[in-house]
N, C-alpha and C positions, 0 to 999 in steps of 0.2 A: 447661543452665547457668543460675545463678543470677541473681544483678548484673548488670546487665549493666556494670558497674566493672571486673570481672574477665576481661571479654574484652579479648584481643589487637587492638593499632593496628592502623588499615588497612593500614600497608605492615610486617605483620610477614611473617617469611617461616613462620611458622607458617599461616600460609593460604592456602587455592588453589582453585581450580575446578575443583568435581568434577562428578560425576553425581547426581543425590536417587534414594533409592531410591521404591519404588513407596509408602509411606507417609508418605515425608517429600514426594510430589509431592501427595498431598489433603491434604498439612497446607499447603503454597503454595495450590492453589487456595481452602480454607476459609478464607486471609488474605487472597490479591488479594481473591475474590468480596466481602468485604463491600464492594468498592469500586467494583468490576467488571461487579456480578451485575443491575443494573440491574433489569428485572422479573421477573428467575426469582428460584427459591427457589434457597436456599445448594443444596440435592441435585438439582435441576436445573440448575444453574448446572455445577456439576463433571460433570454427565453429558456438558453441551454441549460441554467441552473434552475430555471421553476422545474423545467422537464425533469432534470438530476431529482428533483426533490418528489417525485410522482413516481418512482419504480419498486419494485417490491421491496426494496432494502431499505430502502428513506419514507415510503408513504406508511401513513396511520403510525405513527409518533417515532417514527425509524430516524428520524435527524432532528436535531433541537438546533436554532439557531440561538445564539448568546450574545452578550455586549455587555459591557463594563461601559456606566455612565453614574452621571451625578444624579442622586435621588431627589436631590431638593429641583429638581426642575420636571417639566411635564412631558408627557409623548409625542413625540412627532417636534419637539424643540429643544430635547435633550441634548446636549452634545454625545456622539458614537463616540468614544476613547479608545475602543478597539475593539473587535469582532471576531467572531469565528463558530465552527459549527462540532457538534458531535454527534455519530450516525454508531447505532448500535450494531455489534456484531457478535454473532455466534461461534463461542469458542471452546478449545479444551483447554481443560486443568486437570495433573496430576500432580498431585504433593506424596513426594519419598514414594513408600508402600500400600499408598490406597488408590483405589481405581479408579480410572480416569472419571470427569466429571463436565460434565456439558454444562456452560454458563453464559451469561450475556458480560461481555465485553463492550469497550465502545474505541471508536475510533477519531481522535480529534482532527478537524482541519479546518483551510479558509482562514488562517490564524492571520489577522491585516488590519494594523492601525495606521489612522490617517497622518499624510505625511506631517503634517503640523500639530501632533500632538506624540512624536517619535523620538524618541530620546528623554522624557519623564519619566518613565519604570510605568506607564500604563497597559502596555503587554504582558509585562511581567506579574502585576497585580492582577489583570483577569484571569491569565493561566493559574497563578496558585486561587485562586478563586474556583475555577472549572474543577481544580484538582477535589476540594473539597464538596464539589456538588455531584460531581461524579463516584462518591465514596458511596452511594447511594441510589444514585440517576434511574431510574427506569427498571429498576430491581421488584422481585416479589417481596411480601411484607419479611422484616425483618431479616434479609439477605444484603450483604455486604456485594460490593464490586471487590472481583480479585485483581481486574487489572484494566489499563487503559494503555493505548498508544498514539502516538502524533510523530509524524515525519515533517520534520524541523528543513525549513528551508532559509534558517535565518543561522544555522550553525552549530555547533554542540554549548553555547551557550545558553538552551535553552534547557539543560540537563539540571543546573543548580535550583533555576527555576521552579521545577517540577518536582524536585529531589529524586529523580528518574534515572535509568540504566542507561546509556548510549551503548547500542550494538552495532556489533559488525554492520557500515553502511557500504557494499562495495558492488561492484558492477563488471560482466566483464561485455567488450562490443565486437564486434563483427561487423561488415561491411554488406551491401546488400549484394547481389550477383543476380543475372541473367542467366547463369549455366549452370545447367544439373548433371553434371560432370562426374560422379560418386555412383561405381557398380555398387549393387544392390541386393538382397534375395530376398528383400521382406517386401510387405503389402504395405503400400501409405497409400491414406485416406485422407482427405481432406476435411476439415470438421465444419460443419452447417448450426447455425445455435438450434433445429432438433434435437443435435447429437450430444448436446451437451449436460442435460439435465441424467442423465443416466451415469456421464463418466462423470462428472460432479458427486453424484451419489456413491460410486464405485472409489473415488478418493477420501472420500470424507472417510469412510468405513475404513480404507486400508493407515489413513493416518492414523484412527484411534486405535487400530490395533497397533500400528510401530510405537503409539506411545505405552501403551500396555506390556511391552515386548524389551525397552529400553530396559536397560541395567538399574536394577533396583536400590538407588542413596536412598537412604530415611532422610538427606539433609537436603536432598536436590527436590527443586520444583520444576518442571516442566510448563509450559504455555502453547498453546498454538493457535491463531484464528482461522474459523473451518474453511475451506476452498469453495461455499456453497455455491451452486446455481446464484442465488440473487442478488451474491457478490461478483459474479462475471457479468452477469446479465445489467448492471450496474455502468461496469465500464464500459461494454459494449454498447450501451445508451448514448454513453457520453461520444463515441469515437464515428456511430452513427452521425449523431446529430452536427458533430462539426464537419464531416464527411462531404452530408448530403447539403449543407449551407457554404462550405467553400467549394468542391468539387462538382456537384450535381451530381452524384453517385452515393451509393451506400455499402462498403465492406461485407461482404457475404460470407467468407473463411475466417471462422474463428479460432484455429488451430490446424494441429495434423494431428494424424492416430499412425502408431507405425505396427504393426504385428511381424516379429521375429519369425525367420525360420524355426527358430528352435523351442517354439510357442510365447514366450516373453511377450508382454504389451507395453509400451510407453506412448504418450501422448502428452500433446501441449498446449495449452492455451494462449491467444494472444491478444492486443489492444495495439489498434495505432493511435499515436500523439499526433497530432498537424499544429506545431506552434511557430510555421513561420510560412510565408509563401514559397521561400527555399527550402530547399533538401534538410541545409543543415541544422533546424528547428526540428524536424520528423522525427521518430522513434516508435518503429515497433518493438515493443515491451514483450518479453515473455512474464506473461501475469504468472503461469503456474506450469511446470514441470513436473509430468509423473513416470516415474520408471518401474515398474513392479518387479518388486523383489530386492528395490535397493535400498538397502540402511538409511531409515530417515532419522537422523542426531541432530544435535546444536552445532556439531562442527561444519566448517566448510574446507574446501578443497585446500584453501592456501594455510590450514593448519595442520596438513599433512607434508608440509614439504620442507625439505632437509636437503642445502644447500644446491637447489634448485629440481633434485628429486622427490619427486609424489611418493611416499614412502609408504600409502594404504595401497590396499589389493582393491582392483577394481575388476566387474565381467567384462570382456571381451563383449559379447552379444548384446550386450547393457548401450557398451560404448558405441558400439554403430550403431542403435536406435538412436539414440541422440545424437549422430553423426548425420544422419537421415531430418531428422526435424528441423537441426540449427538451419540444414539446408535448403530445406524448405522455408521456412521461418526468411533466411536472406532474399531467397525469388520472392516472396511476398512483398516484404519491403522494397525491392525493386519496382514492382506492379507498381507501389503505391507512393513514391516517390520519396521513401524514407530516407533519411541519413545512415541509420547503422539499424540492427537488433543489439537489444541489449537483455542479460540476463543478470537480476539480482543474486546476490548471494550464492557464487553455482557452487553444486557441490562436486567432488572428486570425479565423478563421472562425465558433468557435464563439463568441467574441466581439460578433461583427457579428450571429451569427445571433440570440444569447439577447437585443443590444439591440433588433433586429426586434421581441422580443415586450414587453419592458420598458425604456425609454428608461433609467431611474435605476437599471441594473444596474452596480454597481463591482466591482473585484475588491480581495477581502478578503488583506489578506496577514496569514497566522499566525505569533504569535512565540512562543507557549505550546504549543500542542499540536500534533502529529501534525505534526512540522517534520523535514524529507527532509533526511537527512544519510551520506553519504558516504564509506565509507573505501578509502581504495587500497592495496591490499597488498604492490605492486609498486613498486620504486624510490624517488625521495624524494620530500620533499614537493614540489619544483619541478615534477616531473615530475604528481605528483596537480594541481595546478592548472590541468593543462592538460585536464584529464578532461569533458567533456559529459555532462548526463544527458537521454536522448533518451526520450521518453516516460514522462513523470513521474507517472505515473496513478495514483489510489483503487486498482490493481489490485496495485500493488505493495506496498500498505498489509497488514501480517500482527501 
């Protein structure tokens, strides 16, 4: 199409959300990528997202790619008005007094309209558009979606859009370090992806029980998306493959495992970012943090404190495991030439623990990017407010 004058308003019903065929999806990735592709080239850039869409979480109908276009035109000439993708994921639900319940969830991303079609309400029309295809998406007969999410990098206005929750988006960073400087009496382990599918298993199980375990409202719902293997092994794709294309190497350490003197286990998982040939683009992410034995809630650290005191009881023994990992976690990022670690949403623990290592640690809260937002598919809005998001991790991030 020509002008873009002569395209149809956002709310014409001449448009809808379709499917891109396979040529109209490398003409989306050759548009995000100039924005996206950080240090690949544009044909490694698009290789990384066929890869992305081949792993156990996205292959055999695990990612549906989308676009919002005009129907009265043909394939492969249609104008793309805006794009984005949704990858299913496996999750819990407990509503009030009944038991937890295993559901498929989905996770929105890729959300990218062309600069010359920015500023019509065309993003905004596909999103409430997804919202309603996803009421349903990839469900068994006659089952409803309880819920979907997308991490917004275009701001919390994409909350109206959606009629969706904005949660806590906050972050706290640390710097990387060369020295391991922190006496010790526990056993750390370095994590190899072997070792992963086992303590993947061993979390999933210990979250469904903290949700089983939370304080019983008839009015609260709880949510959480599971920590599976083939949501790490997902990222770990992605952090490979720009690794081994900018670096000539491949990340081997997917985490630490710490084992307490006092028998306690925590362990962490992690992903590097490389989005710049500098440091300061880098980010190792902690995808997931597990402490055994510590209170998993909706709350976070910074809604424990009172007038600069943390005013929850936290373990001692808790706290220097995670004393031990964030440290580990920083020499990592050093090896690999990161900017900072950063940890979403920490809770009270891992709060107390990263101050352990740096007094002038705050938690960053995000209003522009990568902001955790919320839809409930199910019943109204009164009823979506009542909703917790339990485990708000880097892991849920797609």
């Amino acid at each position: 199409m020509g002008s873009t004058e002569a395209l149809p308003p956002s709310k014409s019903p001449q448009l809808a959300l379709l499917h891109p065929t396979y040529e109209e999806t490398i003409a989306i990735w050759n548009l995000n990528g100039q924005v996206w592709r950080g240090r690949l080239s544009m044909e490694a850039y698009i290789r990384r997202d066929q890869h992305l869409a081949d792993q156990a979480l996205t292959r055999n109908g695990g990612i549906t790619s989308w676009i919002l276009t005009d129907t009265t035109t043909t394939p492969n000439a249609r104008p793309i008005l805006s794009s984005c993708e949704s990858i299913k994921k496996q999750a819990y639900v407990k509503r009030g007094n009944e038991e937890v319940r295993e559901v498929i969830s989905h996770g929105i991303g890729s959300v990218f309209c062309d600069p010359q079609y920015r500023g019509k309400g065309y993003a905004k029309r596909m999103v409430e558009e997804l919202g309603k295809k996803l009421d349903t998406w990839a469900q068994p007969e006659s089952t409803r979606t309880n819920f979907s999410v997308l991490y917004s990098d275009i701001g919390k206005v994409i909350r109206p859009w959606l009629e969706t929750r904005a949660f806590t988006s906050s972050h706290i960073s640390l710097p990387p370090t060369i020295v391991a400087d922190l006496p010790t009496t526990s056993v750390i382990k370095p994590l190899l992806a072997p070792d992963l599918a086992e303590l993947c298993r061993l979390d999933q199980e210990m979250l469904r029980e903290s949700l089983e375990q939370l304080r019983q409202e008839s009015n609260k719902i709880r949510v959480a998306l599971i920590p599976d293997l083939k949501t790490m092994s997902w990222h770990h794709a992605r952090e490979e493959f720009v690794a081994k294309e900018v670096l000539g190497r491949v990340p081997q350490v997917k985490g630490v495992y710490v084992q307490c003197k006092g028998g306690k286990r925590a362990w962490c998982i992690w992903s590097r970012f490389f989005g710049s040939v500098s440091a300061e683009g880098n980010t190792l992410y902690i995808l997931r943090m597990v402490v055994e034995g510590e209170e998993s809630t909706a709350s976070h650290a910074f809604d424990n404190v009172v007038d600069g005191t943390n005013t929850s009881v936290v373990d001692s023994e808790q706290v220097d495991a995670v004393v031990r990992i964030l440290r580990e976690a920083q020499i990592e990022a050093a090896r690999w030439g990161m900017n900072d670690v950063q940890i979403w949403n920490p809770s009270t623990t891992v709060m107390d623990a990263a101050k352990n290592i740096d007094r002038s640690v705050r938690v960053i809260y995000r209003d522009e990017d990568s902001i955790a937002s919320l839809k409930w598919h199910l019943g109204d809005n009164r009823e979506a407010a009542t909703v917790e998001w339990v485990g708000n991790d880097k892991y849920g991030w797609c």
